[in-house]
C-alpha positions, -999 to 999 in steps of 0.1 A, spaced: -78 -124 -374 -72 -86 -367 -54 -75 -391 -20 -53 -376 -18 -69 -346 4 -93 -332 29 -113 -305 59 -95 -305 86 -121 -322 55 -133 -340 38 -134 -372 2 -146 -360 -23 -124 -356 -46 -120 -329 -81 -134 -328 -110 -109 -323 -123 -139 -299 -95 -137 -281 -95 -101 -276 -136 -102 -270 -133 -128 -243 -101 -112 -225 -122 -77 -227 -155 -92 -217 -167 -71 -247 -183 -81 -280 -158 -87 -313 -178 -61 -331 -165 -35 -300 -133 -49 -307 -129 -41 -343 -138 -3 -338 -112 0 -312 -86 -17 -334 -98 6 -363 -94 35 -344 -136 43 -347 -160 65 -328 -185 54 -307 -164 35 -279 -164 47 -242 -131 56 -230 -130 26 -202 -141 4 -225 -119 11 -246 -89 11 -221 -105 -24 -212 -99 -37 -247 -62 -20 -250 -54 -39 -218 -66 -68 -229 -42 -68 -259 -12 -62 -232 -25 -93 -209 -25 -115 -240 10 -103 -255 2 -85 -285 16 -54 -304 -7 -22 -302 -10 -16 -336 7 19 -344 -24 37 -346 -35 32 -314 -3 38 -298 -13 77 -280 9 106 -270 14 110 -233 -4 135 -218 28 145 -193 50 123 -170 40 119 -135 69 109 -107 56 83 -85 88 82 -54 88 49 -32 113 46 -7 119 5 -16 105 -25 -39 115 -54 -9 82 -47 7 55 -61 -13 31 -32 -1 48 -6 -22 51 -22 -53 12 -31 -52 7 4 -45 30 13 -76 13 -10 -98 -27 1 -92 -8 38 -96 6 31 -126 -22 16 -138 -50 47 -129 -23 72 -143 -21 51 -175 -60 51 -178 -55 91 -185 -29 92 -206 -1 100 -182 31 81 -181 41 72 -150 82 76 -141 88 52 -110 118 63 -92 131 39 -59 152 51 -28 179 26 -23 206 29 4 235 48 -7 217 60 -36 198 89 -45 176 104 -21 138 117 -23 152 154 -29 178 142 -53 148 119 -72 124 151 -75 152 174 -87 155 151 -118 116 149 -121 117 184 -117 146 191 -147 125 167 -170 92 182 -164 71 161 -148 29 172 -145 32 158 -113 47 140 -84 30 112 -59 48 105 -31 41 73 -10 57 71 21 81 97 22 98 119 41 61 139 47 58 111 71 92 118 91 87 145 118 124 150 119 124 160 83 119 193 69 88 201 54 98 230 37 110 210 8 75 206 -1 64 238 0 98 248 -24 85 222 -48 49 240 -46 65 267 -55 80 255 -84 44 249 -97 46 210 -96 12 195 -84 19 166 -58 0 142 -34 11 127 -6 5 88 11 9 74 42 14 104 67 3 136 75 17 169 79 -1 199 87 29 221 77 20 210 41 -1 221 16 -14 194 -5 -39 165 -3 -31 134 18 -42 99 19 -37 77 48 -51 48 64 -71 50 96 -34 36 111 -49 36 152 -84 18 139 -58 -6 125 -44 -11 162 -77 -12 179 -89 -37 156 -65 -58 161 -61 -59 198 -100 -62 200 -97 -94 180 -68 -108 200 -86 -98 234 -117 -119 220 -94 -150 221 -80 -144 251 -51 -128 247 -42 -107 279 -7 -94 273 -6 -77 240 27 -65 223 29 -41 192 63 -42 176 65 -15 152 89 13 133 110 38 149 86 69 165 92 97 144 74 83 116 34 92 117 16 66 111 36 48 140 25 72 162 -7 64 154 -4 31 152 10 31 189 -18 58 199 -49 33 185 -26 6 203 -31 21 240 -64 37 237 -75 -3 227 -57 -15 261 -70 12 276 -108 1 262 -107 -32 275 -94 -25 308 -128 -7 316 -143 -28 299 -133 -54 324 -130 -93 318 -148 -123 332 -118 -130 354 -117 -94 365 -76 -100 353 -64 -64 334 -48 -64 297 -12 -55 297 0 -41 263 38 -36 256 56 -13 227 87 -22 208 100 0 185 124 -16 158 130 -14 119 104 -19 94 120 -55 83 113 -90 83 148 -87 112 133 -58 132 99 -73 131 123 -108 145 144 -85 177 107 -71 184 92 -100 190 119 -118 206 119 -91 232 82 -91 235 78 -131 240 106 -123 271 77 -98 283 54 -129 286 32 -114 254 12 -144 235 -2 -118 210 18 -98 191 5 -71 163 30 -58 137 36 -30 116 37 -47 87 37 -82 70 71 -84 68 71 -76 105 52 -98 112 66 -129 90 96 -119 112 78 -125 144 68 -159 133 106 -168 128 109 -153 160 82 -178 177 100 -203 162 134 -200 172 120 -202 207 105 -233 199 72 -221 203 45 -225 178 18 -199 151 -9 -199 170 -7 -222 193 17 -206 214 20 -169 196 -7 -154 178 3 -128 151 -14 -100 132 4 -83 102 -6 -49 91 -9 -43 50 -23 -77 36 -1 -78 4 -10 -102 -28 12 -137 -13 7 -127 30 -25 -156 23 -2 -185 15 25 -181 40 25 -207 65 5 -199 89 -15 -183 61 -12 -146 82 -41 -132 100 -32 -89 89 -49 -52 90 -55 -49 55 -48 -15 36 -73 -4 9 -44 0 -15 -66 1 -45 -88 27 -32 -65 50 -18 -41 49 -51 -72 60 -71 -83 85 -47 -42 98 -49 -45 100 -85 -74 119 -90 -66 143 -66 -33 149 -85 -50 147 -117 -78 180 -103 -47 198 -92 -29 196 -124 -62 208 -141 -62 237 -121 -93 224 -98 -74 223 -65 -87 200 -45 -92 204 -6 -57 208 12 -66 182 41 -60 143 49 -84 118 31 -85 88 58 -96 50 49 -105 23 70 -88 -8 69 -98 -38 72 -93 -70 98 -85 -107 77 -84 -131 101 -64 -164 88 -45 -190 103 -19 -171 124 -44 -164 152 -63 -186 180 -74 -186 212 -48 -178 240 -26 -209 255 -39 -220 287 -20 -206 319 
């Protein structure tokens, strides 16, 4: 038993073994941690700390360390499951450094991103990480950034790009996404292609729509078997499960029988779509998601998506944040990753005729 530590509510201790097993470290590692000893590596020490969190136990007071600042992370919603993954591997990188993280959500009629820096900015935050913000609007103002930079608050930015900005980005490769996924829907067949996606002043819809041509465009000289050309048609919508539905109810009137979304809940709205036509996942319809969030494997059709490396480009955000609030500025430029194609169960080969 480890003496000082326990369930919250609850008067039995915790079992080194426990602990040992949860950590994948020895019990003998364990004890100096829970002593507070030398001779422990930082992560493995973070790895026994979040061990005791996993299995419900009480830090015991000696353990529990000052924060080394706050750090604002600003989402625009929790409803989509991509942000909330992001938020959690962000939480989690800032924790490993002794920051605390201060999550704050746009909702509609409530604050807005300016509003939600002002009050990081009156509490003192080290640091802001913005993940899809208005950074990736083109009809917004980017002087608000360089204001806040002024202000001598460190920040980094996600999902869009802005050369008008001075700060490290980090992006998917948002048109490698596109190509990828009408190269794997021409390789079943599939010769008229929609994309239903966001509204067009956001960038990485631009891109998305620029990787989305230059793909049709690809294939046509290419050429086919059949000598028959590859037709690809835009709908711009709202990023929701309903404007991912209207898309795709306007693109299956275009004659499309593959249709590559924005983002899973896009896409899960496309399926609804198919549906109500009385049409069937993939039989009829093949769809591709973009983002690849923890449940998008056990819909039904388990959903074929563009997967975003969310866990490296959170710790890529975070240590760039981390170098510019330790005065080790780190290149002002856009850091792109690729993404990845997961082929599941809500793709096939085109319907005959």
């Amino acid at each position: 038993m480890v003496a000082g530590v326990s369930q919250p509510g609850s008067p039995v201790p915790a079992r080194l073994a426990d602990i040992a097993q949860q950590a994948r470290v020895s019990e003998a590692t364990v004890s100096r941690v829970l002593n507070g000893r030398s001779g422990v590596a930082a992560a493995t020490r973070q790895r026994v700390l979040a061990a005791l969190d996993i299995l419900g136990y009480e830090r015991p007071v000696r353990l529990r360390q000052r924060s080394a600042g706050l750090v604002g992370l600003v989402i625009p919603e929790l409803t989509n499951p991509i942000f909330p993954a992001f938020a959690q591997v962000i939480e989690r990188a800032l924790a490993g450094y002794g920051y605390t993280p201060v999550l704050c959500t746009q909702t509609p009629g409530g604050a807005t991103e300016d509003e939600l820096v002002e009050q990081l900015v009156e509490r003192g935050v080290t640091g802001v990480v913005f993940l899809s913000g208005l950074h990736a609007d083109t009809s917004a103002d980017p002087a608000r950034y360089t204001r806040l930079a002024g202000r001598g608050v460190p920040f980094v930015l996600i999902n869009g790009f802005n050369e008008r900005i001075g700060a490290p980005f980090v992006s998917p490769d948002d048109a490698a996404a596109s190509r990828m996924a009408v190269r794997h829907l021409r390789e079943l067949g599939h010769r008229r292609i929609g994309l239903a996606v966001g509204p067009h002043r956001f960038v990485p819809v631009r891109r998305k729509v620029a990787g989305f041509e230059a793909a049709v465009a690809e294939e046509n000289a290419r050429g086919s078997a059949d000598g028959r050309p590859v037709t690809g048609v835009v709908r711009h919508t709202l990023f929701s499960l309903e404007g991912g539905q209207a898309a795709t109810a306007a693109l299956l009137d275009d004659g499309c029988t593959g249709v590559v979304c924005g983002s899973d809940m896009m896409a899960l709205g496309a399926i609804r779509a198919v549906r109500q036509r009385g049409l069937a996942v993939p039989a009829d319809v093949s769809v591709i998601g973009f983002d690849d969030s923890q449940l998008i494997a056990f819909t039904d059709p388990p959903l074929t998506t563009v997967r975003q490396p969310v866990a490296a480009m959170a710790s890529a955000a975070v240590h760039a944040l981390l170098e510019e609030i330790n005065g080790n500025p780190v290149q002002h430029t856009e850091f792109v990753f690729q993404p990845e194609l997961v082929v599941r169960g809500s793709t096939a080969a085109a319907p005959a005729g």
